[in-house]
C-alpha positions in Angstrom: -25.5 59.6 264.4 -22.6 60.0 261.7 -21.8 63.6 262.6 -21.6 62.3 266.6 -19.7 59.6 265.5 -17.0 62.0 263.5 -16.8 64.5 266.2 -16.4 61.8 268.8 -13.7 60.4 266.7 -11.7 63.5 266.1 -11.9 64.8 269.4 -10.3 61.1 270.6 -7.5 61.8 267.7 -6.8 65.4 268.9 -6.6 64.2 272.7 -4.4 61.4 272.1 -1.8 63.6 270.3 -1.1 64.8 273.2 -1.2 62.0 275.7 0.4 58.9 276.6 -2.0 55.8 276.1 -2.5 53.4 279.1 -4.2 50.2 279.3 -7.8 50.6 280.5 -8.8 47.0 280.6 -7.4 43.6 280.9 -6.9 41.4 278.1 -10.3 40.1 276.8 -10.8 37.1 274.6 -12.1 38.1 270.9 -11.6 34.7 268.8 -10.5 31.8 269.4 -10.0 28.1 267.5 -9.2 24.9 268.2 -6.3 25.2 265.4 -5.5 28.5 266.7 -5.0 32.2 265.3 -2.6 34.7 264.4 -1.5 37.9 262.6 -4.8 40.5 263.3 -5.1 43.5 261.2 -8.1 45.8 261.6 -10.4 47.2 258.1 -9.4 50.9 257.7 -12.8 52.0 259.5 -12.0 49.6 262.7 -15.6 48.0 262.1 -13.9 44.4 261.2 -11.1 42.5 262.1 -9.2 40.1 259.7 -6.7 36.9 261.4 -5.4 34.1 259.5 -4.4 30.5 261.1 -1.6 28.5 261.8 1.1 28.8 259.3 -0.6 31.8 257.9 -3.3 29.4 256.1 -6.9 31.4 255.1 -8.2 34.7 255.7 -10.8 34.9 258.6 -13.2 38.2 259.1 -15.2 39.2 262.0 -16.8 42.6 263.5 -15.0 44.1 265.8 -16.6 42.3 269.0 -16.1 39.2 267.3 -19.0 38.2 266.2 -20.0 37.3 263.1 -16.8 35.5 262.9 -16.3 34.1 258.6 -13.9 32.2 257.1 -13.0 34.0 253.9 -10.7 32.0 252.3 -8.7 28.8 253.4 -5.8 29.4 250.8 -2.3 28.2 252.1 -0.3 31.2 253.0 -3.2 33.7 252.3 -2.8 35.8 255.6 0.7 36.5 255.3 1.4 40.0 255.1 -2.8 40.2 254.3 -4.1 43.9 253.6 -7.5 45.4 253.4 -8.6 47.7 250.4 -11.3 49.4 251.7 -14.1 47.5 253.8 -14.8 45.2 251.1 -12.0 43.4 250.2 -8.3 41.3 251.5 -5.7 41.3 249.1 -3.4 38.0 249.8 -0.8 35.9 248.2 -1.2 32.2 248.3 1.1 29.3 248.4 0.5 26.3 245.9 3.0 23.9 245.3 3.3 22.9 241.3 6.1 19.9 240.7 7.8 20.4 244.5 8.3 24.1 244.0 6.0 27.1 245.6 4.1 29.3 243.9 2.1 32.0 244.3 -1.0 34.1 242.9 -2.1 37.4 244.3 -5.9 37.7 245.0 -8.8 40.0 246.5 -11.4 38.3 248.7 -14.9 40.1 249.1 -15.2 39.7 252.6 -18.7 39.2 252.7 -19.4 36.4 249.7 -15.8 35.4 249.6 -15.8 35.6 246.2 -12.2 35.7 244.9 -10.4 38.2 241.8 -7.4 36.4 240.5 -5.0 40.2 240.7 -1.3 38.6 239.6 -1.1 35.1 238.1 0.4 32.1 239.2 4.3 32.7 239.3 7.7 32.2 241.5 8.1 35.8 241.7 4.8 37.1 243.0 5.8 40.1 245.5 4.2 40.5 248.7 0.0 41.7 249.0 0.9 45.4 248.9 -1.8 47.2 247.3 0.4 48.8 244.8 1.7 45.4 243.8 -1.5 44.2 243.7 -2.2 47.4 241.0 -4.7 48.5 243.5 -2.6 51.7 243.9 -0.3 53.7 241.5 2.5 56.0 242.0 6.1 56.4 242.8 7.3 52.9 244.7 8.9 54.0 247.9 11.0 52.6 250.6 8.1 51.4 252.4 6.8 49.1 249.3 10.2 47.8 248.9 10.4 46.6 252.6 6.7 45.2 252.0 8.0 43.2 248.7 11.8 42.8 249.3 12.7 42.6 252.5 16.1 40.6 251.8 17.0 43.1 249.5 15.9 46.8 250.4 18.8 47.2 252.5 21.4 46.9 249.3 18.8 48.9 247.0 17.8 51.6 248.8 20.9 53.9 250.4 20.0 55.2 253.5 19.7 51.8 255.0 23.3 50.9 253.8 24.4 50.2 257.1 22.3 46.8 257.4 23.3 45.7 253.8 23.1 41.7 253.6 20.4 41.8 256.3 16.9 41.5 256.1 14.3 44.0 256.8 11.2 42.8 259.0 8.0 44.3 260.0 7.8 47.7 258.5 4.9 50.1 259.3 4.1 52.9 257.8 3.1 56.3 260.3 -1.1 56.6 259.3 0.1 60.2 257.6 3.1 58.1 255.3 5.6 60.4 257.1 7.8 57.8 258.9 8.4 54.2 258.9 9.3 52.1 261.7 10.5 48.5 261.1 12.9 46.0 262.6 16.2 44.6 262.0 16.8 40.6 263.6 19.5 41.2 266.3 19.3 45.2 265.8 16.1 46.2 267.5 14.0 48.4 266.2 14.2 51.3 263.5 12.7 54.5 262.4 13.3 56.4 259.1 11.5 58.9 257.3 9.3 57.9 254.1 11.7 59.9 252.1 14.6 58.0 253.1 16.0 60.3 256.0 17.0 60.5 259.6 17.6 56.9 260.2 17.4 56.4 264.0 17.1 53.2 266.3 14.3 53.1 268.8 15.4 50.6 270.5 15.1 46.7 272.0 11.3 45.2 270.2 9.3 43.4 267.5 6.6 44.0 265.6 5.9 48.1 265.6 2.7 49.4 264.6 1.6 52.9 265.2 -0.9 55.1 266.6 -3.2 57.6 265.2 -1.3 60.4 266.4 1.7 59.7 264.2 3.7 60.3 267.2 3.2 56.7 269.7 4.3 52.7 268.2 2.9 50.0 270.0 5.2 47.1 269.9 6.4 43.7 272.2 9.7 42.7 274.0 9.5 39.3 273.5 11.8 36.5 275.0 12.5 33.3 273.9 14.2 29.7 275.1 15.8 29.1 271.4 12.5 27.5 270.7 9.8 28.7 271.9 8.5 32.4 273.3 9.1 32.8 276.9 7.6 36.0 277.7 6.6 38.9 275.8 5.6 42.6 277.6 3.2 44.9 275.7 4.6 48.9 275.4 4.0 51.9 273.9 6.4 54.7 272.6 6.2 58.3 271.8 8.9 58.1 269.1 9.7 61.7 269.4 10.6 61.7 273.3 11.5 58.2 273.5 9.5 57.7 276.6 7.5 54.3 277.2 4.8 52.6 278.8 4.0 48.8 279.5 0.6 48.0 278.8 0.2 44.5 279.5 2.8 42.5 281.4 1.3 39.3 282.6 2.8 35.9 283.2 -0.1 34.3 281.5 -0.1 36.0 278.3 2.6 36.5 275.6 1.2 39.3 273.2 2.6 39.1 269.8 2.0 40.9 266.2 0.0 44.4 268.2 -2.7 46.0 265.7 -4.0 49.5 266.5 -7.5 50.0 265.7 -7.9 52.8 263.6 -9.6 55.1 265.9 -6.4 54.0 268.5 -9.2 52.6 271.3 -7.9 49.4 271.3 -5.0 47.5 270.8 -5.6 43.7 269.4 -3.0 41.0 269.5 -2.0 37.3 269.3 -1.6 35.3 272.4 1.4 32.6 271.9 -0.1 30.5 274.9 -3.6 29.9 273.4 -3.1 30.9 270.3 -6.4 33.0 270.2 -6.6 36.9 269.9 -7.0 39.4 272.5 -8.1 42.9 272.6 -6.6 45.5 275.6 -9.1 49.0 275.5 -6.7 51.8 275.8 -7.2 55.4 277.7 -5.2 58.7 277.3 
């Protein structure tokens, strides 16, 4: 069954190189609370999905049809910017307030006991859940890392996004082979530059990129908004390297924000502002 299941796998990721995805299915209800969801982001197999509530409070897991659904932690600000090392564990931040000021300590969660591994102590200056902040991974820090942990201030450290100093950086993701990063700029649209700093290029009007397997296709949302709240959001895809686009879900009665790509690029799961609950569209190439 493993050696089906890698074949199948890499035959998918060599077909969808090539080809544009579509949508193969409506939007279908995963989770859903009364207090609502947001934020998904599948484990780095595609056999779990985490989502954190309102405000970014707690860390929930379930499998990947939703059942089994967990609460893993309920620490304030825990899902923000949450990230899975290996199938076993979320690394978060949390938010506590100490004498009317916020702090924060970085921690792993087992995601099955919810057992919890204080990583970086209680400070003001805790960086963002990156695993290499959370000493989970060593090595050179690169441009990517410094959009994960500085967002405010990558664009006056690092040189080859000069052109947005005193701007913030939003949304980065990093291309599954850590070639490219796509990321957003507030009133700029969306980005793309190379991991080691070159061929900055705009991709155009969106939020929220995150990429296919193929290195080559970003999911992402045109979202619109009344000043206050989201009016409408469409759904696309993007072959980065031809520039051409296709909508994948554009319904009145759903507006699709923060896109995760399972890992296997089968399905695309997302936040739905008018419910609140999270949706998964199955894809075809």
């Amino acid at each position: 069954m493993k050696h089906f299941t890698f074949l199948g796998m890499a035959a998918l990721l060599a077909f969808s190189a090539t080809a544009q995805p579509r949508s193969a299915s409506e939007p279908a209800l995963l989770l859903s609370t009364p207090t609502g969801l947001m934020a998904p982001v599948w484990s780095p197999d595609g056999s779990q999905i985490a989502v954190t509530g309102n405000n970014y409070t707690g860390i929930m897991v379930a499998n990947a049809n939703g059942s089994d659904f967990r609460m893993v932690t309920d620490a304030p600000g825990a899902g923000y910017k949450m990230v899975w090392n290996g199938e076993a564990e979320i690394v978060g931040r949390t938010n506590q307030m100490q004498q009317g000021r916020v702090m924060h300590e970085m921690c792993a969660w087992n995601v099955a006991t919810g057992s919890t591994q204080v990583l970086v102590p209680l400070s003001r200056t805790t960086q963002a859940p990156t695993l290499r902040a959370a000493g989970r991974v060593r090595g050179v820090r690169g441009i990517y890392e410094q959009m994960m942990s500085a967002p405010d201030k990558v664009a006056d450290q690092v040189e080859a996004l000069s052109q947005f100093s005193g701007e913030i950086i939003i949304n980065p993701a990093l291309s599954p082979d850590g070639s490219r990063i796509a990321f957003q700029v507030p009133g700029k649209g969306m980005w793309m530059i190379n991991a080691d700093g070159t061929n900055l290029q705009s991709i155009g009007t969106g939020s929220h990129p995150a990429w296919m397997p193929d290195n080559a296709t970003i999911v992402y949302t045109i979202v619109t908004d009344n000043g206050n709240n989201f009016t409408s959001s469409t759904l696309m895809a993007m072959n980065v390297n031809n520039g051409k686009s296709v909508v994948l879900t554009a319904r009145p009665d759903f507006i699709p924000l923060t896109p995760a790509v399972a890992p296997d690029g089968s399905k695309i799961a997302f936040e739905n502002a008018v419910d609140n609950a999270i949706y998964v569209v199955t894809l075809k190439y």
